[in-house]
MARROMI-939429 format. One record per residue: x, y negated, z negated of N, C-alpha, C in turn; residue in three letters. Coordinates in steps of 0.02 Angstrom, whole numbers, plus 32768, in hexadecimal, padded with zeros to 4 digits. Each point is the difference from the previous one (the first is absolute). Layout:
SITE    npx    npy    npz   capx   capy   capz    cpx    cpy    cpz   rest
SITE      X      Y      Z      X      Y      Z      X      Y      Z    ALA
...
//
This chain:
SITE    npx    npy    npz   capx   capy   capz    cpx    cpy    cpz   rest
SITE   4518   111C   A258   7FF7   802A   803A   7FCB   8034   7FEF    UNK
SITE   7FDB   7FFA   802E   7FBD   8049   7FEF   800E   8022   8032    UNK
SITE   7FE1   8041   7FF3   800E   8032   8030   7FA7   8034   7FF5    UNK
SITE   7FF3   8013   8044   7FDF   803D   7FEA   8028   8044   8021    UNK
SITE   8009   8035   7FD9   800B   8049   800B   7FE8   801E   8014    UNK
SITE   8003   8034   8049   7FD2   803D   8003   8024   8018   8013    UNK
SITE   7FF2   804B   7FDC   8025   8038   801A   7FDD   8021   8037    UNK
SITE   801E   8000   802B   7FF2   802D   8040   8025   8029   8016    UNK
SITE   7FDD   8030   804B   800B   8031   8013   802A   7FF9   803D    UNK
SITE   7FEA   7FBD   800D   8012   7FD8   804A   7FE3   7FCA   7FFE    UNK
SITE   8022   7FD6   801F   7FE5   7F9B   8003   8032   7FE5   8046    UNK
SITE   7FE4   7FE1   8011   800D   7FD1   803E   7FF3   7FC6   7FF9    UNK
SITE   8027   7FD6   8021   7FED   7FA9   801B   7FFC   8012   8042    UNK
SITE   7FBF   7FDC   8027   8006   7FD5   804A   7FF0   7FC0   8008    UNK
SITE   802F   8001   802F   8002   7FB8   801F   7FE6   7FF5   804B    UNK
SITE   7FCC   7FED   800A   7FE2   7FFB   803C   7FE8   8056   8021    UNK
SITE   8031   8024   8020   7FFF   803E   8011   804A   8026   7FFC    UNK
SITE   8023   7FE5   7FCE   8043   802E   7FEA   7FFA   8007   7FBE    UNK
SITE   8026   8033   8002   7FF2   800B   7F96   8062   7FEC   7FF6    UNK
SITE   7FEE   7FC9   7FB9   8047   7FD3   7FE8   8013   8034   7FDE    UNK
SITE   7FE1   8010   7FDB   801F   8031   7FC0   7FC8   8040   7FF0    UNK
SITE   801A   803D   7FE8   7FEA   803B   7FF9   8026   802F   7FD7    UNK
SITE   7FDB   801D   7FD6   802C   8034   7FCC   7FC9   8032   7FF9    UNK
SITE   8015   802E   7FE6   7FDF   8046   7FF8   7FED   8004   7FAC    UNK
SITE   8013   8022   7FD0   7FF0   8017   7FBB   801E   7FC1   7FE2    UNK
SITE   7FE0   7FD0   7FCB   8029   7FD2   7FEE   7FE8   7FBE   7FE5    UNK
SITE   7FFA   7FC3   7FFF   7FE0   7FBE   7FEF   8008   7FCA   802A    UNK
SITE   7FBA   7FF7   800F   7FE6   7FD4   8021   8007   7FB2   7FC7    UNK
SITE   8011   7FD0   7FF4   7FFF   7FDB   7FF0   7FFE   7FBF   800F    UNK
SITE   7FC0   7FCC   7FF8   7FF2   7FBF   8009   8019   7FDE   7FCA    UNK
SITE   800F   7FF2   8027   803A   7FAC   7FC7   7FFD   7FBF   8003    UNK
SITE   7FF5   7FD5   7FD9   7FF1   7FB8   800C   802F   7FCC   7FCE    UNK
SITE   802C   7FE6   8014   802D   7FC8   7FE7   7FE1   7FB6   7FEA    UNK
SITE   8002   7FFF   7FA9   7FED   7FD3   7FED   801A   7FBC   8008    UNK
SITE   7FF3   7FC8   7FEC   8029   7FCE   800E   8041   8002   7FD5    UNK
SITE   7FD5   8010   7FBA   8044   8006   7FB6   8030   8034   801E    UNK
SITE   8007   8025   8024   801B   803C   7FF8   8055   7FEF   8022    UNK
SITE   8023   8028   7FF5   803D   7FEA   8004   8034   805D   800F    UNK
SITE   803F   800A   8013   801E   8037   801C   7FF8   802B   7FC5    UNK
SITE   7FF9   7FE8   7FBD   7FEF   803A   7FBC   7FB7   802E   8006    UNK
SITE   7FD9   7FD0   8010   7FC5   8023   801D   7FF2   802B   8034    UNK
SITE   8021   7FF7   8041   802B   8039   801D   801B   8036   7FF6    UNK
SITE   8021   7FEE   7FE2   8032   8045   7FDB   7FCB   8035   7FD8    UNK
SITE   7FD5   7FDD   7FC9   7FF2   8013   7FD8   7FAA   8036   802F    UNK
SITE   7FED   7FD2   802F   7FC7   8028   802E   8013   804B   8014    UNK
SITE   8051   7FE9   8025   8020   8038   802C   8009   8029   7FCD    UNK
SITE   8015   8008   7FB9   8013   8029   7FD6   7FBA   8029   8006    UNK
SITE   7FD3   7FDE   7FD8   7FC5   8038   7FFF   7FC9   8007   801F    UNK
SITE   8014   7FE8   8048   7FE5   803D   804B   8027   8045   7FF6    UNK
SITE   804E   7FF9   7FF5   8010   8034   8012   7FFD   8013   7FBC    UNK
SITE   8000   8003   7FC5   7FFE   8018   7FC0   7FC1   8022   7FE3    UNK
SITE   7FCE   7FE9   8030   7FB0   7FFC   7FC9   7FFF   8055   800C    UNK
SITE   7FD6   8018   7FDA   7FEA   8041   7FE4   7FD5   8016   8026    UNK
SITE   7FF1   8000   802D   7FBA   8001   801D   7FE7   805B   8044    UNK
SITE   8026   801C   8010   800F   8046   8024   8012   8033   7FB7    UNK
SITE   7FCE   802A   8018   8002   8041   7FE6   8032   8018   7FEE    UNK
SITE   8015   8043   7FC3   802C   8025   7FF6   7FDC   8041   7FF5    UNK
SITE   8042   801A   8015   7FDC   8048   7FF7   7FC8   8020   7FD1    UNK
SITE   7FFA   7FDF   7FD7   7FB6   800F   7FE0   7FC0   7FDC   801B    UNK
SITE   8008   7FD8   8038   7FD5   7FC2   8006   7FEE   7FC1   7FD6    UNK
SITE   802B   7FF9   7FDB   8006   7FBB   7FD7   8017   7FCF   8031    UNK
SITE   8006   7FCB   7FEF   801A   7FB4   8023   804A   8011   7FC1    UNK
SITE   8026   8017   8027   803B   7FFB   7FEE   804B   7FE8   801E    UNK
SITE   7FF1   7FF6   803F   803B   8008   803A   7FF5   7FAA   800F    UNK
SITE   8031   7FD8   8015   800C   7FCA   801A   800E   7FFC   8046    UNK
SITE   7FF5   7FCA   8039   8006   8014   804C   804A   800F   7FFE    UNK
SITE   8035   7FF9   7FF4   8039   8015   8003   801D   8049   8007    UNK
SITE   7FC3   8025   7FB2   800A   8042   7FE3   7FF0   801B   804C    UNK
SITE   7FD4   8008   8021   7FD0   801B   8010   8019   8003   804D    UNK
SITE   802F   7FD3   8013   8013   7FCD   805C   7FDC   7FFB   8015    UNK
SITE   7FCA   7FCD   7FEF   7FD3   7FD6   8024   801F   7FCD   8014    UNK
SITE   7FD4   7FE1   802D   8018   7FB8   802B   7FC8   7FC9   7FE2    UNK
SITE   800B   7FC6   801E   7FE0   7FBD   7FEA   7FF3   7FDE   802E    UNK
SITE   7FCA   8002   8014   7FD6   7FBF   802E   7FF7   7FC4   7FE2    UNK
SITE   8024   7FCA   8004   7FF7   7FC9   7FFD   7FD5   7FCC   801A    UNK
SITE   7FDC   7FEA   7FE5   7FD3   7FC3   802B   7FF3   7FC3   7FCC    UNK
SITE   8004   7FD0   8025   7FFD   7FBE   7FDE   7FA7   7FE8   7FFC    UNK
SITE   7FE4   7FEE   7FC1   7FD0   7FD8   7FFF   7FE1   7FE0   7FBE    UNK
SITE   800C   7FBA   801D   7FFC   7FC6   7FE2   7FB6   7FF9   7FD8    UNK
SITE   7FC6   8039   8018   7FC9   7FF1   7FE6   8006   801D   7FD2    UNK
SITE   8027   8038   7FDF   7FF9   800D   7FA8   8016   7FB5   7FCF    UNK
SITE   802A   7FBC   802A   7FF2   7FE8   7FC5   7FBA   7FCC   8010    UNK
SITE   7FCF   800E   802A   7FB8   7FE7   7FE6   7FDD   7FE8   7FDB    UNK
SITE   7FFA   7FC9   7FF8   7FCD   7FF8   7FB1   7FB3   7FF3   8019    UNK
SITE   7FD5   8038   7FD8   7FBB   7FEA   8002   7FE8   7FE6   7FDA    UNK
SITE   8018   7FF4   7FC8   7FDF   7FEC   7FD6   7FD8   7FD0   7FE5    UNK
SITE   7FF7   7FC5   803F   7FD3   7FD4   8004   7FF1   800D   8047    UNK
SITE   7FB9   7FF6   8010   7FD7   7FF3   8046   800C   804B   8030    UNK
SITE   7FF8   7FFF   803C   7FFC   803F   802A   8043   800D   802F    UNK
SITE   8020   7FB5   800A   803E   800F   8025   8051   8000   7FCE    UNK
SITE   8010   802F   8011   804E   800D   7FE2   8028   7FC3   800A    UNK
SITE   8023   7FF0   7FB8   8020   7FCE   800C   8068   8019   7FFB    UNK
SITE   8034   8000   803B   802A   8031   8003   8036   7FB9   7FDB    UNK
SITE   7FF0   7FE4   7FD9   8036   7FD2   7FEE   802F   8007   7FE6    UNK
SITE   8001   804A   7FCC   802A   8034   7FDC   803B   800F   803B    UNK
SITE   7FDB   800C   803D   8047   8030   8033   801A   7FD3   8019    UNK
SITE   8043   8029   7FFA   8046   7FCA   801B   7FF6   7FF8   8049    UNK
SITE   8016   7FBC   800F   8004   8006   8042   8024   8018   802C    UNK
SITE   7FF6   8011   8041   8037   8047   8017   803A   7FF7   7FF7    UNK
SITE   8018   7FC2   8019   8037   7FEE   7FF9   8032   8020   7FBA    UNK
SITE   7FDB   800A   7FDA   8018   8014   7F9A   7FEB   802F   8012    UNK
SITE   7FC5   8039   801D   7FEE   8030   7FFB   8032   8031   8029    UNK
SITE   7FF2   7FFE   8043   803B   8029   801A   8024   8022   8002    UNK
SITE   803A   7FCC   7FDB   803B   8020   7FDC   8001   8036   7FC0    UNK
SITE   7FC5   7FE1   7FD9   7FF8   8039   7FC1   7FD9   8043   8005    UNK
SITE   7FDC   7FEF   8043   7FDC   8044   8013   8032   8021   803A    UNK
SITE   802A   7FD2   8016   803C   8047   801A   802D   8019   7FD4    UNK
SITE   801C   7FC9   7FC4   8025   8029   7FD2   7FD7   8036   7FCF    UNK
SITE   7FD4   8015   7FFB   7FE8   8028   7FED   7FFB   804B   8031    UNK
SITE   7FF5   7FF5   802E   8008   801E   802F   8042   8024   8002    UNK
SITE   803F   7FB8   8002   8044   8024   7FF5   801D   802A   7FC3    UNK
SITE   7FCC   7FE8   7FB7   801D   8006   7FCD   7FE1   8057   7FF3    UNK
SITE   7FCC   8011   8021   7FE9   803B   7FF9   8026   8030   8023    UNK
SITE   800C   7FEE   8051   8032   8020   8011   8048   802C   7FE8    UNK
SITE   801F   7FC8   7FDD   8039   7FFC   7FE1   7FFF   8042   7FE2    UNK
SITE   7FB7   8001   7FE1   7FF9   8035   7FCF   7FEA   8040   8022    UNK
SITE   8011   8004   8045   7FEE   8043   8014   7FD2   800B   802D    UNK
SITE   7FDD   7FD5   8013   7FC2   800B   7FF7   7FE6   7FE2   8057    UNK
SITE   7FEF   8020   8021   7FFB   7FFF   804E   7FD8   7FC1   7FFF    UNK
SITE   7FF7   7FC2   802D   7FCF   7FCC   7FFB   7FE1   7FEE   8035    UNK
SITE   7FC3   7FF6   8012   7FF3   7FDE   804E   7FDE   7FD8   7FD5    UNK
SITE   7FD7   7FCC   803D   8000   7FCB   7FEF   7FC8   7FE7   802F    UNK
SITE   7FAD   7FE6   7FDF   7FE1   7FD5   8039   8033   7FD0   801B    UNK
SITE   7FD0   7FD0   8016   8021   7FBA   8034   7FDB   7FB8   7FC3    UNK
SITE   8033   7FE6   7FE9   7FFF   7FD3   7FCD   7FD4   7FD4   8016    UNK
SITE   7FB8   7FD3   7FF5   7FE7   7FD4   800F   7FDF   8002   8048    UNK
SITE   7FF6   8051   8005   7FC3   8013   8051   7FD1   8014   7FE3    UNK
SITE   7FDA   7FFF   8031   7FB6   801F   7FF4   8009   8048   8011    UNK
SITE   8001   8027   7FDB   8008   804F   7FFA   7FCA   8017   8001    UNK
SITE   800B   8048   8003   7FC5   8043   7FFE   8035   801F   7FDB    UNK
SITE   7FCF   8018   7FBB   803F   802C   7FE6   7FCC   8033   7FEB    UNK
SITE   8021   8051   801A   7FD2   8038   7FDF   8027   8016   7FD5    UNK
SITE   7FCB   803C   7FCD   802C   801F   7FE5   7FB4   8044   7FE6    UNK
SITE   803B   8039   7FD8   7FD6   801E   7FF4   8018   7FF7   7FC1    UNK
SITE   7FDB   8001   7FC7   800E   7FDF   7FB3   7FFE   8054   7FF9    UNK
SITE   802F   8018   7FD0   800C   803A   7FE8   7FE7   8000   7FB3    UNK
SITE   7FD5   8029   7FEB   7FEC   7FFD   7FC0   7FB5   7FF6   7FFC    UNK
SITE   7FEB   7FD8   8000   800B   7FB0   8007   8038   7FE4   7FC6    UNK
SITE   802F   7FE1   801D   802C   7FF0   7FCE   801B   7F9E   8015    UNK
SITE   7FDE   7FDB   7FDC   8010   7FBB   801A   8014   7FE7   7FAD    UNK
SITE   8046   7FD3   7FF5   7FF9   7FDD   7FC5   8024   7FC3   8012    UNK
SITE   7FD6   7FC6   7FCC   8020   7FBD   800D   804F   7FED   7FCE    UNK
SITE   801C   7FE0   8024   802F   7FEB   7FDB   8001   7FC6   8002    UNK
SITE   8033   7FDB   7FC8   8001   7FB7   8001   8042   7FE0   7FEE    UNK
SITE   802E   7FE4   8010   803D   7FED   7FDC   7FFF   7FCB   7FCD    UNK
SITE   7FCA   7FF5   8005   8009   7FD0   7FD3   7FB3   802C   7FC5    UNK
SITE   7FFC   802D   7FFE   7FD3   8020   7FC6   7FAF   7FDE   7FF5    UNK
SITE   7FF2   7FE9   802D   7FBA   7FEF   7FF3   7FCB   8035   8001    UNK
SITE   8017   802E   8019   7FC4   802A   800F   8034   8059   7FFC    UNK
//
């Protein structure tokens, strides 16, 4: 499972002309379900969205986790972080699970963050979105469950 992180100030999904999901101070996060990936990889995503270090402490260090802090989590699904370019000009997505496998592990993550406190909205799984945000910091980091990167 890959993920990218940004911390923001505020982030939205739309869908056509309604907004799906919206949070204020908190993480915006794109997520993409590998084929290998399985409910441990889940678990282990949702742990450190809400665990990672990444919001200020009173000195201005990256000390605080979205939990510390009650931030929320925008969720959005996409299949193009698992991309491969690495031969020719078009991405080859053979890595991402198909929705059917994806779905479920990108809503249990969703649930598994929750669990932990942690307010969640949610794009629209497999639409064509508009998603804004204002990146706070700039603060974006990749994660990977399976440690490649």
């Amino acid at each position: 499972m890959r993920a990218v992180v940004q911390r923001v100030s505020h982030a939205c999904v739309r869908l056509e002309d309604r907004i799906v999901g919206e949070i204020g101070a908190g993480l915006l996060v794109l997520v993409s379900v590998g084929s290998d990936d399985d409910e441990r990889d889940a678990r282990s995503m949702a742990e450190k969205i809400a665990e990672l270090r990444i919001f200020p402490d009173d000195d201005g260090l990256m000390n605080r986790s979205l939990r510390e802090i009650g931030g929320a989590l925008l969720l959005v699904s996409q299949f193009t972080l698992h991309g491969d370019v690495r031969r020719g000009r078009r991405p080859s997505f053979i890595a991402a699970a198909p929705p059917a496998v994806a779905r479920p592990l990108y809503e249990s993550v969703g649930v598994a963050v929750a669990l932990l406190g942690v307010p969640v909205a949610y794009g629209e799984f497999g639409a064509q979105m508009a998603v804004e945000l204002v990146n706070d910091g700039p603060v974006t980091i990749l994660v990977d469950t399976k440690r490649l990167f």
